[in-house]
TORPA-4810 file (N, C-alpha, C, O; in nm, 3 decimals):
<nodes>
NODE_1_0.084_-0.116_0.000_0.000_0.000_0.000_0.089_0.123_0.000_0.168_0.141_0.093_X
NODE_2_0.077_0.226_-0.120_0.116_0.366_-0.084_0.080_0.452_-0.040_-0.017_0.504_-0.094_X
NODE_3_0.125_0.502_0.055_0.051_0.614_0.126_0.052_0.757_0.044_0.150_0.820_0.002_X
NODE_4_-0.111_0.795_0.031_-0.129_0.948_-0.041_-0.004_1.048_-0.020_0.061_1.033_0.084_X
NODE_5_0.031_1.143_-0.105_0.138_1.234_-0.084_0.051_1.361_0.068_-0.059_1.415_0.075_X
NODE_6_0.141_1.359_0.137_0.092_1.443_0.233_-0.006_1.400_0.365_-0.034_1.465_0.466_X
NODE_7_-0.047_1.259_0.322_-0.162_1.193_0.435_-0.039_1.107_0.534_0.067_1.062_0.490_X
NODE_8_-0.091_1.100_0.686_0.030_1.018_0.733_-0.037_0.901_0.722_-0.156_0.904_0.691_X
NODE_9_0.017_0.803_0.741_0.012_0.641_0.790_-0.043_0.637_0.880_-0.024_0.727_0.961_X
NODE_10_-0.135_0.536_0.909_-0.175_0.509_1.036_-0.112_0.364_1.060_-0.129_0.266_0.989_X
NODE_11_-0.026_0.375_1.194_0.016_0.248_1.199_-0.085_0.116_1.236_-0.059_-0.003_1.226_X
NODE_12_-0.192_0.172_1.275_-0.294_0.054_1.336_-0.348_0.019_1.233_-0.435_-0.061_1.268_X
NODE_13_-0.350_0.034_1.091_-0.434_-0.006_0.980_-0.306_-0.147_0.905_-0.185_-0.144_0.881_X
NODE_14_-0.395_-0.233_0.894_-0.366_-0.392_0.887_-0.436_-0.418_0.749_-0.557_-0.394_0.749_X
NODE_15_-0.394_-0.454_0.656_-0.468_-0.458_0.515_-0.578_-0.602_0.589_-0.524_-0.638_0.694_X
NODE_16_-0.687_-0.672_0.565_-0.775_-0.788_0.568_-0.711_-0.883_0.496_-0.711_-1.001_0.529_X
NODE_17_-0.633_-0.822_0.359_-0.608_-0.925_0.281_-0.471_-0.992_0.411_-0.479_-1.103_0.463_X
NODE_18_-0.412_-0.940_0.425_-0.277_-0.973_0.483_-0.319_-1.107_0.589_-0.436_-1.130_0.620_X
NODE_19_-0.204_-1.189_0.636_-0.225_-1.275_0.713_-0.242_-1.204_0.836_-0.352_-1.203_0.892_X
NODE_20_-0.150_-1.147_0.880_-0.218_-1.069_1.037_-0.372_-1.013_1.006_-0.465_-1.027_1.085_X
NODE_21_-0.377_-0.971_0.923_-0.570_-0.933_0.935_-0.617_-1.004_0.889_-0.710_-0.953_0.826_X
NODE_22_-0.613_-1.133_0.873_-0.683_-1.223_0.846_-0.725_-1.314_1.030_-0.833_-1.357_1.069_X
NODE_23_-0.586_-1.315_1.104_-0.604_-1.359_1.196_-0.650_-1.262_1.328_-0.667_-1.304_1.443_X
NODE_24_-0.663_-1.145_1.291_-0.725_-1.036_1.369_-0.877_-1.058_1.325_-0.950_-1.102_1.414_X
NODE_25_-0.923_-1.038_1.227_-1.069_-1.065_1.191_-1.088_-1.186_1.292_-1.151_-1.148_1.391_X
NODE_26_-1.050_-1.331_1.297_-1.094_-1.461_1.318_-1.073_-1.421_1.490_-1.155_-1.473_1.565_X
NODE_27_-1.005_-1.364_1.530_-0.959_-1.332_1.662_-1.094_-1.251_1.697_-1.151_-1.287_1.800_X
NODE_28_-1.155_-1.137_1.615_-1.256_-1.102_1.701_-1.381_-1.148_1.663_-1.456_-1.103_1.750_X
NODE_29_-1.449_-1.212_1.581_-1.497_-1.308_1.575_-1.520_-1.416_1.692_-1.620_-1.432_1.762_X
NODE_30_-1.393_-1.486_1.691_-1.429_-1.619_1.815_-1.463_-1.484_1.901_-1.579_-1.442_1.912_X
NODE_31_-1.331_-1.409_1.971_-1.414_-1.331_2.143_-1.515_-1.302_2.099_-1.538_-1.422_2.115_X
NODE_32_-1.655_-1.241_2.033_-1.728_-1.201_2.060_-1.846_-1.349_2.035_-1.968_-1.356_2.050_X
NODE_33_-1.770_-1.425_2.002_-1.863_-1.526_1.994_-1.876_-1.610_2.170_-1.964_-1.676_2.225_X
NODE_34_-1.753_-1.567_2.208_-1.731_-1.663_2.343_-1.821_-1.540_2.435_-1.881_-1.559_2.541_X
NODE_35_-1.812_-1.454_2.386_-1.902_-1.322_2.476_-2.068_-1.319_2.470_-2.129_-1.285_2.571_X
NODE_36_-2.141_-1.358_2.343_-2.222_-1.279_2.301_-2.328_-1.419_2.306_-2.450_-1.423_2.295_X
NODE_37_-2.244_-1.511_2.324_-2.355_-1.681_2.259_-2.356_-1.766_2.399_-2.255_-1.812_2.454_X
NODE_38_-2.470_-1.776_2.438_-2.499_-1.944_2.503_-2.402_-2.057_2.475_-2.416_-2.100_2.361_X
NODE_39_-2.323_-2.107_2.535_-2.245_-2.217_2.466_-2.249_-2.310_2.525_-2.267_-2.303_2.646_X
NODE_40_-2.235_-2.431_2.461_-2.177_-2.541_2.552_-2.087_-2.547_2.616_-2.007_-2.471_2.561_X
NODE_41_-2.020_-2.608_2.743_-1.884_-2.662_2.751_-1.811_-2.699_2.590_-1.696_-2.659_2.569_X
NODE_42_-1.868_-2.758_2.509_-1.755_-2.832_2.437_-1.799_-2.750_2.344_-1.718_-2.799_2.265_X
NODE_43_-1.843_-2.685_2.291_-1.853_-2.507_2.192_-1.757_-2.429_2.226_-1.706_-2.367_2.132_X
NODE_44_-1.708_-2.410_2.343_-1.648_-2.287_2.413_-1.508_-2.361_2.414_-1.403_-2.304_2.387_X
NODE_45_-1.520_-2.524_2.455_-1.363_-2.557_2.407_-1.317_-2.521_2.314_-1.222_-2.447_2.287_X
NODE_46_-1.452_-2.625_2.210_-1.363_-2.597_2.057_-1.331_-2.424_2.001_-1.218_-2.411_1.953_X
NODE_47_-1.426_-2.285_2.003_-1.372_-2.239_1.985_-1.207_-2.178_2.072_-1.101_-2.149_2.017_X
NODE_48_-1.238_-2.175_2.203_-1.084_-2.141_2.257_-0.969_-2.202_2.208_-0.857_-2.151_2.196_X
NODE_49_-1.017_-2.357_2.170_-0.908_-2.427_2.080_-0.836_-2.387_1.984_-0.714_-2.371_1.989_X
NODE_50_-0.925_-2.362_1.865_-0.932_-2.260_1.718_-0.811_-2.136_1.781_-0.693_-2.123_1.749_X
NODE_51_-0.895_-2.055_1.885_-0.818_-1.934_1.917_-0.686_-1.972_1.975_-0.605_-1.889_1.933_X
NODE_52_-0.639_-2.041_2.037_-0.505_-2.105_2.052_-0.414_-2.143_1.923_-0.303_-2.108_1.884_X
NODE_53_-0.507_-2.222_1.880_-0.449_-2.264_1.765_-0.375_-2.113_1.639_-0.268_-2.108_1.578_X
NODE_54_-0.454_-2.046_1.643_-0.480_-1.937_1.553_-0.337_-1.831_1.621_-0.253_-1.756_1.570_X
NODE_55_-0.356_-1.860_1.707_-0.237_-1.724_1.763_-0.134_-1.798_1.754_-0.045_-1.730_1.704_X
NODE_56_-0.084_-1.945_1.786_0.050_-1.999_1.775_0.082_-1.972_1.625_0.197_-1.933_1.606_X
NODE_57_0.007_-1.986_1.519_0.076_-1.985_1.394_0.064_-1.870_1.358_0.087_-1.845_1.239_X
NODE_58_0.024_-1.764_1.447_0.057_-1.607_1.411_0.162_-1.563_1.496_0.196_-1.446_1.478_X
NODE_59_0.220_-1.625_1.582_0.320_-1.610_1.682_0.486_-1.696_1.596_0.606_-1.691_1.621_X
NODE_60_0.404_-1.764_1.496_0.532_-1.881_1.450_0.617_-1.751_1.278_0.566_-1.708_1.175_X
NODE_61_0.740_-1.741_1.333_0.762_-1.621_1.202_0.732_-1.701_1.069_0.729_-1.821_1.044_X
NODE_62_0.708_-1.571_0.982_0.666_-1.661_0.883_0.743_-1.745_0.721_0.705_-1.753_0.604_X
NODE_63_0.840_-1.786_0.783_0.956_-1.865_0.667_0.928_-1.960_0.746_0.986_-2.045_0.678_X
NODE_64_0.880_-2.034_0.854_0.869_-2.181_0.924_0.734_-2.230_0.834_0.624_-2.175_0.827_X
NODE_65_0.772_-2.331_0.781_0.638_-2.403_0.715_0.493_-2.452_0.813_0.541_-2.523_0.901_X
NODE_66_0.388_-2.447_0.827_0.305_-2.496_0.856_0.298_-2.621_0.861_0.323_-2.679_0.756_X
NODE_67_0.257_-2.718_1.003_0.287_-2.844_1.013_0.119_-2.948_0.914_0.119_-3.071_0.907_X
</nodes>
């Protein structure tokens, strides 16, 4: 992305397409799902699971292959 001549950057803007905003979208998604929904015990696992899951391979740099 180029930034307009004269506009600054905002550093908090994350393209959607990108993998970090891809895993920011899915990130607020599950919390507001673990917030907003009736769940089961094993709903609320599986998503916290997902969300575990989701942050280790956004935590893993990205030249390490996916297992």
């Amino acid at each position: 992305m180029v930034p307009l001549a004269g506009l600054p950057t905002l550093p908090l803007y994350v393209p959607k397409q990108s993998t970090r905003g891809q895993f920011l979208a899915m990130k607020e998604g599950t919390d507001q799902m673990l917030e907003q929904l009736d769940l089961t015990d094993d709903e609320r696992d599986a998503l916290e699971g997902d969300l575990e899951a989701g942050t280790d391979l956004a935590e893993r740099p990205a030249d390490t292959p996916t297992p």
